[in-house]
N, C-alpha and C positions, 0 to 999 in steps of 0.2 A: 602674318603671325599674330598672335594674341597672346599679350603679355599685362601683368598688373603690375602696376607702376608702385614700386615701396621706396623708400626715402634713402633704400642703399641703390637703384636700379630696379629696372625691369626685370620681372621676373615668369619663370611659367605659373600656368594657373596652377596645375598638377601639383608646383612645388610648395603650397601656402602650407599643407599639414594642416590640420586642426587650427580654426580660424575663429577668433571672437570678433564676429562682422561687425560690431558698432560699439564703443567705448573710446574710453580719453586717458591721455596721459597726462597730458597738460590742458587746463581753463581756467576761463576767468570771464567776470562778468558782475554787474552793479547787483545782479539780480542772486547773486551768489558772496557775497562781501562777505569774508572773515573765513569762507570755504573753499577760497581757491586750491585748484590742481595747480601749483606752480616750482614743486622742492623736486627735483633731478634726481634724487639722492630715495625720496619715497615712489619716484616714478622706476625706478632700475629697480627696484627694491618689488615692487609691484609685479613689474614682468617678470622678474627672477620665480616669484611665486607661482606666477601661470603659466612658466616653463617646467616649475619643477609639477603641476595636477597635469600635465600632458600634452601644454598648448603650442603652438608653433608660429602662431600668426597674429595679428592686431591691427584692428583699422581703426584711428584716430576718427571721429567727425566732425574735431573742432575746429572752423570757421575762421574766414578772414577776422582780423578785429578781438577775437577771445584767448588771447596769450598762446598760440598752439605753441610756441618758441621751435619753432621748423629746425633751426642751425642743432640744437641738441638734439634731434632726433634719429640723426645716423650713430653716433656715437655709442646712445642708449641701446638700439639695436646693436651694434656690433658686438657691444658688452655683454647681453642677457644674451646673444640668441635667436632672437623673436624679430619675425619679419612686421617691420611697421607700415603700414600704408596710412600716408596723410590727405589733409582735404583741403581744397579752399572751397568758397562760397559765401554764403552770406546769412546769420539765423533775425530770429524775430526783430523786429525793432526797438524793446522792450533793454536789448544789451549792448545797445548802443548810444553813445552821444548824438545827439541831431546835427553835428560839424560833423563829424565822421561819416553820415549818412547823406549829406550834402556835398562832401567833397566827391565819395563816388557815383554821385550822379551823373550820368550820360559817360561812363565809362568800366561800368558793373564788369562786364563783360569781355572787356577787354584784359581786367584784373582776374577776371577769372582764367581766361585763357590763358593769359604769362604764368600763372603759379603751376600750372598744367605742364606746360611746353617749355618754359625761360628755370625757373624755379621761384621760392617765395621770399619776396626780398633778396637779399645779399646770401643766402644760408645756400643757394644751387640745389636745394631741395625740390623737387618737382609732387606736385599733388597727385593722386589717385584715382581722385574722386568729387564731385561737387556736391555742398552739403546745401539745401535751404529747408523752411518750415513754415506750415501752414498755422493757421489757429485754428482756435475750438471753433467745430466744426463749421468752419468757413476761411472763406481766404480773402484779407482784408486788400488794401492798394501798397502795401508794403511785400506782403507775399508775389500777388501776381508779376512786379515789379522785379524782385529777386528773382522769380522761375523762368521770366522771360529771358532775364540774363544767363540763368542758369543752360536753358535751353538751347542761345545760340550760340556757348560755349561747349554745350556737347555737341552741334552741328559743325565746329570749327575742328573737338578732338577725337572727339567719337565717345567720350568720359561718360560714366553713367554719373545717376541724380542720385543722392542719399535723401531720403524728406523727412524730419522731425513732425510727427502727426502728433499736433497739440493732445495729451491725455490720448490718442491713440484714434480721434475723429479726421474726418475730413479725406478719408482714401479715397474713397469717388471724386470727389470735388477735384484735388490733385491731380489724377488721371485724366479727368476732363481736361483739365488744363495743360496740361503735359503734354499728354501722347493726342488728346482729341484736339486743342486750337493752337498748339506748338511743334506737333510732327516731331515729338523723338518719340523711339519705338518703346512702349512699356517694358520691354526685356530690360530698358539701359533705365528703370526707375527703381529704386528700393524704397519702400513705404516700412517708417521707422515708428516702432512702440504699439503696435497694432495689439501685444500684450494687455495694455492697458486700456480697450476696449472690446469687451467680451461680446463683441457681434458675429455669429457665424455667418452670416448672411452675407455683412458687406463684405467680409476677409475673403469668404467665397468669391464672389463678383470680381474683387478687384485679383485673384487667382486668374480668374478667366480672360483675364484681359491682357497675361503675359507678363508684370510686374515680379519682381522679387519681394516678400512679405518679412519684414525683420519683427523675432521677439526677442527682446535683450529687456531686459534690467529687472534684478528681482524686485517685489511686490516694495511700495509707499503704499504711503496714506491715502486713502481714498482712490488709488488705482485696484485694479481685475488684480487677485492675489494669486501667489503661484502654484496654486493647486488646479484653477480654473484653466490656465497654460495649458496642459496637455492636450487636456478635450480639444480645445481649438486647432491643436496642431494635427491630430490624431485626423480630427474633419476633415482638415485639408487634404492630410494624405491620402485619406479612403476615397476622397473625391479626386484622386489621379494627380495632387500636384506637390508631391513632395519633392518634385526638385526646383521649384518656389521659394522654398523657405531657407531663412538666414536664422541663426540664433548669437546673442550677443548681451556684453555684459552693462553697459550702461550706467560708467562707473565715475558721478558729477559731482562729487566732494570732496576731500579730504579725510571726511567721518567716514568716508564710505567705501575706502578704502582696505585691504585685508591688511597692510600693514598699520593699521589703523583700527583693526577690530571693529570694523566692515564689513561684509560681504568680502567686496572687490570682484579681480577678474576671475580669482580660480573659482569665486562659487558656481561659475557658468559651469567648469568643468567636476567639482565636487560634488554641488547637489541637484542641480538641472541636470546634467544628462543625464545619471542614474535617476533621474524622476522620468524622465524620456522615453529612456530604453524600456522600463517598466511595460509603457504605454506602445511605445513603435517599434521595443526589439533596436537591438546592438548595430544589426546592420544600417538602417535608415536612419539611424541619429549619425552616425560615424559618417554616413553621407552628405546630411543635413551638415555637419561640420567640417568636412573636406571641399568634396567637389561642389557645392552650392556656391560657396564662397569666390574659388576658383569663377566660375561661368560669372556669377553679378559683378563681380570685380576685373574680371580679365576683358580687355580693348584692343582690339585691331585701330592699334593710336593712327590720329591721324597727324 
């Protein structure tokens, strides 16, 4: 059976409903000081919002080590509604202490696999998902490092890879590394922020290779703005792979927040998808938002 693991139980794929594949409810991080996601009270408050634009689903990507606070996160779901799926993993080096990075040396993966299978910490919370991330366009000895763990953690549960692509580079590079000198199959990789590198070329390639492609988070500074969004998705689909694609809100601040006078989650479903459907028609977005989710996230666990 294939089921996707959310923070109340496994569930079916079928049943996620309308899904923002990649966002946060809770983070934290040296690299984010004074912006943490860390108040319970604007995190319920947040998903309350994106139940009420139409949403049904939530996949946390925040990492070992970046506050995900796992123990509050059945309660939030039961509250709002909205099915959570949490992650463990590991993100850049950049948000971590070097004692932190030291202590899970030579046992990454073993961490990874208990918040999979045991749950995270003390909280019986079981993860979803493994989250790591590449840099601008290359993958330093901290990356290869993390995917490796990554990798023989999806060979122990069968969990797919979530990958933060620094500014939206490095899809090839990860693949290679992945699916070509680590043997997990591209279906079980999600290449995250691809948004914010307006290349048809590689998004294409890395389509072909069997990967799921996430665009989440409205347009910052100096990233691909979201008007450029569609074209790329529209590409992919005409090129036969829209059942590829993830869409998600990518929501790392506090400021950026809708109860906060933000974006937040519901603008994935406010103003993105009516930008969408424009472009792909009601039916393939609503797909793009259901069952895509379902297949990248649903595991025949092991």
């Amino acid at each position: 059976m294939t089921w996707v693991r959310t923070v109340l139980g496994d569930t079916l794929p079928e049943d996620l409903g309308v899904c923002d594949a990649h966002d946060h409810l809770f983070l934290s991080s040296p690299r984010l000081a004074g912006q943490e996601l860390n108040d319970a009270s604007a995190a319920r408050a947040e998903l309350t919002a994106f139940r009420e634009a139409g949403g049904a689903s939530v996949v946390q990507w925040t990492p070992y080590g970046m506050g995900r606070r796992a123990a509050d996160l059945p309660l939030i779901a039961r509250d709002t509604g909205i099915q959570v799926i949490a992650a463990t993993g590991l993100h850049q080096a950049a948000h971590y202490t070097t004692e932190l990075l030291t202590e899970l040396h030579g046992r990454l993966a073993d961490v990874f696999v208990s918040e999979l299978t045991t749950g995270i910490g003390t909280s019986g919370v079981r993860a979803g998902l493994i989250k790591v991330a590449g840099g601008f366009h290359a993958l330093d000895a901290h990356a290869r490092w993390t995917m490796t763990a990554a990798a023989e953690a999806h060979h122990a549960t069968g969990a797919p890879i979530g990958v933060h692509l620094e500014l939206g580079t490095g899809a090839l590079d990860v693949l290679d590394l992945l699916s070509g000198e680590l043997g997990v199959p591209p279906h079980r990789v999600i290449l995250g922020h691809l948004n914010r590198s307006p290349d048809f070329v590689t998004q294409r390639q890395a389509a072909q290779s069997g990967a799921y492609l996430a665009f989440d988070g409205p347009s910052r500074t100096h990233h691909a703005t979201d008007w450029q969004m569609p074209d790329a998705v529209r590409a992919l689909a005409d090129a036969g792979f829209s059942d590829r694609l993830l869409l998600g809100g990518d929501t790392t601040t506090a400021a950026a927040r809708s109860v906060n006078g933000g974006p937040g989650m519901p603008y994935l479903l406010r103003r993105v998808r009516p930008r969408l459907e424009l472009t792909l028609g009601n039916g393939l977005v609503e797909r793009v938002l259901t069952a895509n989710p379902g297949r990248a996230f649903g595991v025949d666990w092991r």
